[in-house]
N, C-alpha and C positions, 0 to 999 in steps of 0.2 A: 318877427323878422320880415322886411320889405321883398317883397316877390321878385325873382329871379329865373332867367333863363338859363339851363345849364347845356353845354355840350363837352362832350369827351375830347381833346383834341387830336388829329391821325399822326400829324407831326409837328416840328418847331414851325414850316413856313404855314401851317393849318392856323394854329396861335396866333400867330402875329399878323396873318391878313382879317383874323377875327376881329381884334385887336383894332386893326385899321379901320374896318368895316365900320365900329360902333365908336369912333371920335370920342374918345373918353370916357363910353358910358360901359366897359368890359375890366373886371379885374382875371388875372390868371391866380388860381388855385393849383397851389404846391401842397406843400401841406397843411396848409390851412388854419394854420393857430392862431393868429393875427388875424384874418380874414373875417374869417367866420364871425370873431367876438363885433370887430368894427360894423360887419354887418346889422348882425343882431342890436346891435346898441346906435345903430344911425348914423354913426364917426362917419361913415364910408357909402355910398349908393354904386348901385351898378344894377344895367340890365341884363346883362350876360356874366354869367362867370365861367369860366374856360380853363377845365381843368385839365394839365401836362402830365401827371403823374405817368399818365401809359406811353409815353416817348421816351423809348430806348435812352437817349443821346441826354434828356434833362434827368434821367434816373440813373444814369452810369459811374461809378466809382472805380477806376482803375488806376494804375502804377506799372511805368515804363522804366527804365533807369536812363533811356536814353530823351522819353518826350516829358518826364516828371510825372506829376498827377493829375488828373482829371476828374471833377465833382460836379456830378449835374446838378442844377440848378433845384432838382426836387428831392435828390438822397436825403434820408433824414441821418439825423445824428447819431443816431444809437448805430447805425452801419460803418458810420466815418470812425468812432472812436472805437469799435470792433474790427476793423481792415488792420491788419498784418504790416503791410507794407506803411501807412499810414503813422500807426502806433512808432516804427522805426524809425522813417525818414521826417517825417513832420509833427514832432512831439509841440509844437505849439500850437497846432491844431485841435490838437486833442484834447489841450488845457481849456480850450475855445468851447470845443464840440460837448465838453460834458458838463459845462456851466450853462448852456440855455435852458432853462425852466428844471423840469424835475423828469424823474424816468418818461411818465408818462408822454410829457410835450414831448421828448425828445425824439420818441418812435416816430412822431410825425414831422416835427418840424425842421427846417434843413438850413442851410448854411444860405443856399439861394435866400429863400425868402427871410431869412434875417437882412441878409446885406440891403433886399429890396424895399425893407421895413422902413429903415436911412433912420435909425435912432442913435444921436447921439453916445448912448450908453450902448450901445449894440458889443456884446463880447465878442462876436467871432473876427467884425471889421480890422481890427489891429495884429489880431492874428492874423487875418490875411495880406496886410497888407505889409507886414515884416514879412514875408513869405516869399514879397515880390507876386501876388495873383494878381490876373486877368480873366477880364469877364469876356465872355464871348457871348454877344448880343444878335440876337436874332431879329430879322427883317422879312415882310414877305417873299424878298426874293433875293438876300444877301446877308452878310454879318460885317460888324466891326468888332472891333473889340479896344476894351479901354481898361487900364490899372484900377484896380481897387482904391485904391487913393484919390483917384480922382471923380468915381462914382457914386457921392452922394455929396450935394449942393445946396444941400437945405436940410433942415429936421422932417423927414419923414416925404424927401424930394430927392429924385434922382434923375440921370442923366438921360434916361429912357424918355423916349419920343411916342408921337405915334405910331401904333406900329409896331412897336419894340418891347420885345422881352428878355429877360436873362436867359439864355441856355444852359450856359454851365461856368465853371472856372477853372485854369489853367493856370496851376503854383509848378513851376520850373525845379527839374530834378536837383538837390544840395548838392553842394558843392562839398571838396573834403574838407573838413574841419570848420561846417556850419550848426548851430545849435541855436534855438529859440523857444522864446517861453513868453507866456501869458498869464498877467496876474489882476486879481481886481480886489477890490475893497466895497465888501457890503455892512449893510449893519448887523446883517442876520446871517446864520450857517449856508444857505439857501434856499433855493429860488426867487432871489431879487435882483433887483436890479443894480448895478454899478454905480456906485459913487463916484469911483475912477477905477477905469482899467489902461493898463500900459503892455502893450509888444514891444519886444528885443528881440532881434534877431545878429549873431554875429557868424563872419565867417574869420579862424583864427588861418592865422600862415604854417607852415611846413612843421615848425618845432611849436607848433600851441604854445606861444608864447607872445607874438604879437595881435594885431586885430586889423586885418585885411578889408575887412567892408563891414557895416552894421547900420541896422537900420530901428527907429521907434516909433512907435504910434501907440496916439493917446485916445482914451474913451470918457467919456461924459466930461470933458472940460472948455467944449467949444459949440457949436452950431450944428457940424459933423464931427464923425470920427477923424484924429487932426494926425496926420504924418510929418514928424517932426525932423525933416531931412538933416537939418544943419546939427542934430543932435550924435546922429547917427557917422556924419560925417566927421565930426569933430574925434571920434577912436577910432577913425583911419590912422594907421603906423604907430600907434599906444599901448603901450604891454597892457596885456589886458590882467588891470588889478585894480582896486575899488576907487584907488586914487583919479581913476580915468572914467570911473562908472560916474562917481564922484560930479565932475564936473563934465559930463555928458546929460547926468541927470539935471544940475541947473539951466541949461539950455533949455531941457527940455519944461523943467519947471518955470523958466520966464517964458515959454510958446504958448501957456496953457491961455485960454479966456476964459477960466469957469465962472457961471452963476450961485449968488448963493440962495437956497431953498429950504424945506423942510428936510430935504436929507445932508444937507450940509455946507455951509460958509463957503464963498470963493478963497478964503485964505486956508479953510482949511483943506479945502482941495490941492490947492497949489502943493500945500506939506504931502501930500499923499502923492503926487506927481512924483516930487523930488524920490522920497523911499522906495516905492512901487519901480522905477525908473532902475534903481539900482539895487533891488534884487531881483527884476526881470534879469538884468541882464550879466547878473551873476550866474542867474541858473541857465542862460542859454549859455555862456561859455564852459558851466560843467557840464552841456551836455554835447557842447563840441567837445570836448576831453574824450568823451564817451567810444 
């Protein structure tokens, strides 16, 4: 492995002027599953690596009913899909959090540095971004914040500047009668990667019977992970019944641009959009019945 300077960071603005200080030459270490391999194997150089994990604010996982939920940027997984509150109010997260790699990766590795990864195939992106999250980006001496949807611009490129790190994300407390699910297509039981994944998220009306707002995002069939608004939009005021999933899911199956590779044909991708599409969002509306 290529030689490296390590520092513990004290806080988010400690990171991010580090960050600034070395013009490209610092990665931040979350939990380190990606890092480390890119390291060892040359994909990646860095003179500094700046690890977050002991900052309160990127470690934190909490649940308000009135601020929603809150996920630093370093929680690992195996904490999100054990939170209480989590497992209830955001069951497509969950479906997210216990597909990345195997038990072991999972103690470490965290929602932050998946999103920060920016891999097309990325399971948790879709789930977040049916969620409606926001990323709250650290600065050395400020924050913005920007929609998961729109923070990743490239395969393995994101929005992040100089300067700039993920601190945490910000999914908005459900609404009543919201329910969302994530589903993927591997070739194997697990630990692989997505051939296609799809988020659904819907929120049903008063008598669960029509479909008030819904949103989808697609995995491994574009550049990034792809938020298919006009899909989502199209089961506004829609009884929600397969006939509507139906033709929500061709929307969303004409949005896709997949490649085709060794794991599988662009057309036969497109066919797993369409299916995936419409038992995501079957199983978010039974679990808005819930």
């Amino acid at each position: 492995m290529q030689p490296f300077r390590y520092i513990r960071a004290h806080n988010a603005e400690h990171a991010a002027t580090l960050l600034q200080q070395q013009d490209g030459r610092a990665r931040i270490l979350a939990g380190g599953t990606d890092l480390i391999v890119a390291l060892r194997e040359h994909r990646i150089e860095a003179d500094l690596v700046i690890d977050v994990k002991g900052i309160p604010e990127v470690e934190e996982l909490s649940f308000s009913p009135g601020e929603g939920l809150r996920i630093g940027a370093a929680a690992p997984c195996h904490r999100i899909y054990r939170h209480a509150d989590v497992l209830h109010h955001y069951p497509g997260i969950i479906d997210a959090a216990s597909l990345i790699g195997g038990i072991q990766i999972q103690g470490r590795a965290s929602l932050g540095g998946n999103l920060c990864n920016a891999s097309p195939a990325a399971d948790s992106i879709p789930a977040l971004i049916v969620h409606s999250a926001i990323c709250e980006i650290a600065l050395p001496q400020s924050r913005r914040r920007v929609p998961v949807e729109e923070f990743c611009v490239a395969p393995g490129k994101t929005v992040l500047g100089r300067g700039e790190f993920l601190a945490s994300l910000h999914l908005p407390p459900p609404p009543p009668g919201f329910g969302a699910a994530y589903l993927r297509f591997i070739p194997r039981n697990e630990m692989d990667i997505a051939v296609v994944g799809v988020g659904a998220s819907v929120q049903l009306d008063a008598e669960r019977r029509h479909i008030r707002s819904a949103r989808i995002a697609l995995a491994a069939v574009a550049p990034t992970p792809l938020f298919v608004q006009e899909a989502g939009d199209a089961l506004i005021g829609a009884e929600a019944n397969e006939e509507a999933f139906a033709r929500a899911a061709e929307i969303a199956r004409a949005a896709a641009r997949p490649i085709s590779d060794m794991r599988g044909t662009a057309e036969f991708r497109r066919h797993l959009v369409g299916v995936l599409t419409q038992r995501a969002l079957a199983k978010a509306v039974e679990r808005a019945n819930k």
